[in-house]
C-alpha positions as CSV (number, residue, x, y, z in Angstrom):
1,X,9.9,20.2,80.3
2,X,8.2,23.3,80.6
3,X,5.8,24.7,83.1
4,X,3.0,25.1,79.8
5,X,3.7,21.1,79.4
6,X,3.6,20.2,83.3
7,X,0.5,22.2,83.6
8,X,-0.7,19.9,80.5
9,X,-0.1,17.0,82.0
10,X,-1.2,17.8,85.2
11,X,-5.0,18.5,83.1
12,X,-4.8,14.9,81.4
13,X,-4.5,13.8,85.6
14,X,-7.4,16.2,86.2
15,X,-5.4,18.4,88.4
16,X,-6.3,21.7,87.3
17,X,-4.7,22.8,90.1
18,X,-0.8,22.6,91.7
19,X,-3.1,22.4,94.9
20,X,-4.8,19.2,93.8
21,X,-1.9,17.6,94.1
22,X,0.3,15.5,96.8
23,X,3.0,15.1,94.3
24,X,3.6,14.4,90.5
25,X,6.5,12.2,89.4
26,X,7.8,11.8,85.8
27,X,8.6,8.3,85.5
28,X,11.5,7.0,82.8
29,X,8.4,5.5,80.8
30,X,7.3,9.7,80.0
31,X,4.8,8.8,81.8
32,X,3.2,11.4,84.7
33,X,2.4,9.8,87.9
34,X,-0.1,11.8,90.2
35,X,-1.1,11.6,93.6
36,X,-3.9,13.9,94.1
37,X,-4.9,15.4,97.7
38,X,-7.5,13.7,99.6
39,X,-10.9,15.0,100.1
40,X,-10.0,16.5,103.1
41,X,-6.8,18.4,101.7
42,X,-8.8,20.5,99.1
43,X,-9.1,17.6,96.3
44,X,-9.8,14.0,95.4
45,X,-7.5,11.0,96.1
46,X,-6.1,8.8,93.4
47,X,-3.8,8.0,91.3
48,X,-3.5,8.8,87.4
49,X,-1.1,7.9,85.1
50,X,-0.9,10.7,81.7
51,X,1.4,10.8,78.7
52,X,4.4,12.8,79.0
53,X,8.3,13.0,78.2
54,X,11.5,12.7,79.8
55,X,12.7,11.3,82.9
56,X,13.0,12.5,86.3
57,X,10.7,13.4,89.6
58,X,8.7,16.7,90.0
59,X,8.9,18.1,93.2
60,X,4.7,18.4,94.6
61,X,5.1,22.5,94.3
């Protein structure tokens, strides 16, 4: 995977930004997993799930 295709699936999440986000995990599936920062830690908290490829975790930075 690409840095162009992580930064694309880190828009579907609504992380426009690597510091929205707690961490990102690729899951087997090809699905992203994304734990966004809380409020407090320059971003909202949640979880999103967006449409990817591969397998493997993504380090948060």
């Amino acid at each position: 995977m690409t840095t162009s295709e992580l930064a694309s699936l880190l828009r579907q999440a609504e992380a426009f930004s690597l510091s929205d986000v707690e961490f990102a995990i690729l899951e087997p599936t090809g699905k992203l997993s994304v734990k966004k920062k809380s409020a407090g830690d320059s971003g909202a908290s949640g979880e999103t799930k967006t449409p990817g490829d591969g397998a493997g975790g993504i380090p948060p930075h």
